[in-house]
N, CA, C and O atoms as a GROMACS GRO file, in nm:
protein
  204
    1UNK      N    1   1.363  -3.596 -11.596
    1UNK     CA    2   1.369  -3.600 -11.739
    1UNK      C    3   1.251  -3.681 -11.792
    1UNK      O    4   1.179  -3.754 -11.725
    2UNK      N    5   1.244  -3.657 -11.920
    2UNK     CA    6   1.092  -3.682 -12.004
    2UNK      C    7   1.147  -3.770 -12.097
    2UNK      O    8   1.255  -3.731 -12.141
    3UNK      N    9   1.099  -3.899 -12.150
    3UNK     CA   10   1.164  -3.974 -12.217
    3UNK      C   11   1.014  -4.047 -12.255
    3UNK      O   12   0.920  -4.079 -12.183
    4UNK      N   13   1.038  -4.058 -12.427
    4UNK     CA   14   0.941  -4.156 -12.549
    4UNK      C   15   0.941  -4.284 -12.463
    4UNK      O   16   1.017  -4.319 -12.372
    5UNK      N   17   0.838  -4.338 -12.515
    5UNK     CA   18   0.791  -4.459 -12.527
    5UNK      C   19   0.893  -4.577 -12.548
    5UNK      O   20   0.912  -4.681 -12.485
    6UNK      N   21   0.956  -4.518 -12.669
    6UNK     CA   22   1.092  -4.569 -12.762
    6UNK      C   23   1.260  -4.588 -12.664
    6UNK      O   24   1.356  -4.663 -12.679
    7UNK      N   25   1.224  -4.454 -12.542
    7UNK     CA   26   1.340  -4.423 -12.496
    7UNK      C   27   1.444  -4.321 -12.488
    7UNK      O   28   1.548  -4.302 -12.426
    8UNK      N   29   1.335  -4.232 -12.622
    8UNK     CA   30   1.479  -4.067 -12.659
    8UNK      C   31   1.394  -4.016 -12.551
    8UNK      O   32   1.274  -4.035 -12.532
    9UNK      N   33   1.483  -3.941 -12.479
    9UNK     CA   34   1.481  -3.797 -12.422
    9UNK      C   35   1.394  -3.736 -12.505
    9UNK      O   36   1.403  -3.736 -12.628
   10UNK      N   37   1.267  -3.658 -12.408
   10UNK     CA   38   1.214  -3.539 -12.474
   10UNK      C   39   1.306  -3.385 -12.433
   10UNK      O   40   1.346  -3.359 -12.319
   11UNK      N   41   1.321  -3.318 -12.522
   11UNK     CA   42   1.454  -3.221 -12.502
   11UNK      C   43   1.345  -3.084 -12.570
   11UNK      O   44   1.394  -2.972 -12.584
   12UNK      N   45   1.241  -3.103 -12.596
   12UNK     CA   46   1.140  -2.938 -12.662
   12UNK      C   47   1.025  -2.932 -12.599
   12UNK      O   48   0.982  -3.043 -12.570
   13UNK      N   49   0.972  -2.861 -12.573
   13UNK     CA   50   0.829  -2.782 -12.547
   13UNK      C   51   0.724  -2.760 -12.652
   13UNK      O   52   0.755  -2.726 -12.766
   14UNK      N   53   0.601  -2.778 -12.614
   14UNK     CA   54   0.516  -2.762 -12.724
   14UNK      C   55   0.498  -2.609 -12.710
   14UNK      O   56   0.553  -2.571 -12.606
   15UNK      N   57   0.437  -2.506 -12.780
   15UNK     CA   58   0.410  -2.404 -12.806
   15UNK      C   59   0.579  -2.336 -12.730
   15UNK      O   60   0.598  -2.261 -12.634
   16UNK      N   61   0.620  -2.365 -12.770
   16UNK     CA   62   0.793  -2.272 -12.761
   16UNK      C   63   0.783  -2.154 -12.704
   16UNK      O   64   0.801  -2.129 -12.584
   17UNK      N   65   0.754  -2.083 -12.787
   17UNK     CA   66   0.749  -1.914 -12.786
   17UNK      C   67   0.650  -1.881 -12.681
   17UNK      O   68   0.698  -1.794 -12.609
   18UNK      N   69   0.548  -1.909 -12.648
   18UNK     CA   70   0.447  -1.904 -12.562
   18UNK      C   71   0.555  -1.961 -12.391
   18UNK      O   72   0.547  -1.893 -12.289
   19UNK      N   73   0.610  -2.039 -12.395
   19UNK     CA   74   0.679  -2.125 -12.312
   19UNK      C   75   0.758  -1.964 -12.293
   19UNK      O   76   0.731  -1.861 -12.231
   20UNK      N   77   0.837  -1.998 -12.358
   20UNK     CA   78   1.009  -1.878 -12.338
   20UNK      C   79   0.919  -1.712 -12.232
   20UNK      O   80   0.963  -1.655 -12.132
   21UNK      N   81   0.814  -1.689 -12.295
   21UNK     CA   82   0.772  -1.605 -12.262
   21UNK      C   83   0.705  -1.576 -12.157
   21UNK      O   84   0.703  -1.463 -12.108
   22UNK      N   85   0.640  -1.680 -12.111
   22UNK     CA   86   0.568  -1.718 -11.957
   22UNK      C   87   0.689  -1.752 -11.862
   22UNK      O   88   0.656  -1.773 -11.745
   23UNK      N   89   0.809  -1.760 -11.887
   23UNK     CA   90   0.935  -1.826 -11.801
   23UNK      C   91   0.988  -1.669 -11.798
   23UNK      O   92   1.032  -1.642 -11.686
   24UNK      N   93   0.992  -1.598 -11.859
   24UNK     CA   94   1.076  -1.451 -11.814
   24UNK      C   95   1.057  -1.388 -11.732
   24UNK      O   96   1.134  -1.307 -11.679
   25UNK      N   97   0.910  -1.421 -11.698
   25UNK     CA   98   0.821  -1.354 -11.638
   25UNK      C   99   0.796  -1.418 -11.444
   25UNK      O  100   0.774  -1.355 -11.341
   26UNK      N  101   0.810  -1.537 -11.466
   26UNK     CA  102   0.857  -1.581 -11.352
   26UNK      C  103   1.001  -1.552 -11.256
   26UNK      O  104   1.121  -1.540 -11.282
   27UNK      N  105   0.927  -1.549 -11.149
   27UNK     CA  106   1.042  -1.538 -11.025
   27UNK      C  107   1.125  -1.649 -10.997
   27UNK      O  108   1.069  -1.758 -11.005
   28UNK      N  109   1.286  -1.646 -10.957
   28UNK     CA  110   1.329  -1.756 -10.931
   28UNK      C  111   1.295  -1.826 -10.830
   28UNK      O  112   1.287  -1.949 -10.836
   29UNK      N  113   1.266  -1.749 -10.710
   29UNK     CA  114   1.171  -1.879 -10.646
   29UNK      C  115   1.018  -1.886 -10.667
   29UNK      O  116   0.956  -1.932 -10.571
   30UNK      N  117   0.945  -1.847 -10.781
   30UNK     CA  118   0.820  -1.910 -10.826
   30UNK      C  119   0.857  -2.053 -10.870
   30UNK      O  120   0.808  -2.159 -10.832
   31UNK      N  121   0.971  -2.028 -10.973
   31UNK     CA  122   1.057  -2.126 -11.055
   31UNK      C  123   1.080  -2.265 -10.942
   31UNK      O  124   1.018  -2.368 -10.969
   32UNK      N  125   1.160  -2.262 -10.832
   32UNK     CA  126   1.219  -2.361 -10.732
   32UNK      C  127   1.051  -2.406 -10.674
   32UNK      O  128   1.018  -2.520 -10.641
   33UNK      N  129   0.993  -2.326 -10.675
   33UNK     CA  130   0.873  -2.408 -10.610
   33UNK      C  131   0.794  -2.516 -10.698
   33UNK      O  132   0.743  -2.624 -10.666
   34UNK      N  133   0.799  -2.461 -10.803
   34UNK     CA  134   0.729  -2.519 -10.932
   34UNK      C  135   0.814  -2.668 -10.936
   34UNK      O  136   0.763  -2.780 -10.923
   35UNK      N  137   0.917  -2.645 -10.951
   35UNK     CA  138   1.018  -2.782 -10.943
   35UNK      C  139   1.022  -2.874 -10.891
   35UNK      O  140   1.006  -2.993 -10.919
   36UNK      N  141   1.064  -2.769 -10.741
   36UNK     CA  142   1.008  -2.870 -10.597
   36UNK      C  143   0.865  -2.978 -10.603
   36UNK      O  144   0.880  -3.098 -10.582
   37UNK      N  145   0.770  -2.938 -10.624
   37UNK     CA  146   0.647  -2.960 -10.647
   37UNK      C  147   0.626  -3.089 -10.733
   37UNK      O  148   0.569  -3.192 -10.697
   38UNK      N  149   0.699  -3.056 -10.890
   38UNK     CA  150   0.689  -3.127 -10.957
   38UNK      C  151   0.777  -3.280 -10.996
   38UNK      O  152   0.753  -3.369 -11.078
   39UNK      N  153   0.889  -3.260 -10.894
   39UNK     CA  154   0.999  -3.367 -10.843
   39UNK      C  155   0.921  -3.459 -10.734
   39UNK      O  156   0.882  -3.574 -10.757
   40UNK      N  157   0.904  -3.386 -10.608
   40UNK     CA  158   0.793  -3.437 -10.543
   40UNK      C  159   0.679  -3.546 -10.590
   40UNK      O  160   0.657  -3.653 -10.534
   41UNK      N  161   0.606  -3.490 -10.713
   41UNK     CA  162   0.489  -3.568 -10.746
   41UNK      C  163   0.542  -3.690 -10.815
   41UNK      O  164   0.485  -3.794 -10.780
   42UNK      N  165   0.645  -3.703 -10.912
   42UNK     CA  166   0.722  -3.738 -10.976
   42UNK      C  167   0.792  -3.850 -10.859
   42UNK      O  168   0.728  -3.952 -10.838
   43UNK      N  169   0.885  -3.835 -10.806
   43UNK     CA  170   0.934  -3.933 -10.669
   43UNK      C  171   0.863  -4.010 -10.616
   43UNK      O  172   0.912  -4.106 -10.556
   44UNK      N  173   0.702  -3.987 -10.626
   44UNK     CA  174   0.639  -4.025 -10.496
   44UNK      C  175   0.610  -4.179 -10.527
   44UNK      O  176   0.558  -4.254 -10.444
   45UNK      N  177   0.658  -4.228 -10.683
   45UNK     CA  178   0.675  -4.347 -10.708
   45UNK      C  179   0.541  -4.446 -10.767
   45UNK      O  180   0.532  -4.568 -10.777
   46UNK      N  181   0.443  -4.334 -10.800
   46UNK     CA  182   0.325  -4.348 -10.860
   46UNK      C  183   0.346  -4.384 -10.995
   46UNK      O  184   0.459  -4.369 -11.042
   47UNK      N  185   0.264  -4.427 -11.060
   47UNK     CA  186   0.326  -4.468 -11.217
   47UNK      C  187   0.270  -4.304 -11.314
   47UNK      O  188   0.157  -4.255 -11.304
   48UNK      N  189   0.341  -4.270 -11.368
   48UNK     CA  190   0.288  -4.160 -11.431
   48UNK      C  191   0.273  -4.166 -11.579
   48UNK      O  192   0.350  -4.233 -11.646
   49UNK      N  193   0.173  -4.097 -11.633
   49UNK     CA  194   0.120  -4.161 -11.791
   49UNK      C  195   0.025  -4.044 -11.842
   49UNK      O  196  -0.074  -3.992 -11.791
   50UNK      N  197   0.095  -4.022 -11.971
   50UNK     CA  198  -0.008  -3.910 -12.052
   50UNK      C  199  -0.050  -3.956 -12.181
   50UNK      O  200  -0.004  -4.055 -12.239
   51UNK      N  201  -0.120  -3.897 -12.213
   51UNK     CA  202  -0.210  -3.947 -12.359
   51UNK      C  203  -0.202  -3.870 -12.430
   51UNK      O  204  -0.256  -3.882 -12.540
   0.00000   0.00000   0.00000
């Protein structure tokens, strides 16, 4: 999960519609790999930070 600065949960996507539409199109295991991947990088206990 994605969470502010502040502490709320991020719960939306930027460009939405663009989003919904690139996800239909994916395979469920394109999907599990993507995850896998991104839990992984996420776990590995690195500090993570966007601008």
């Amino acid at each position: 999960m994605l969470y502010l600065i502040e502490g709320k949960q991020i719960t939306v996507v930027a460009y939405e519609k663009s989003f919904k539409q690139r996800m239909k199109s994916l395979n469920n295991e394109d999907y599990r790999v993507i995850v896998e991947e991104l839990n992984r990088v996420i776990d590995c206990g690195e500090v993570h930070t966007s601008s």
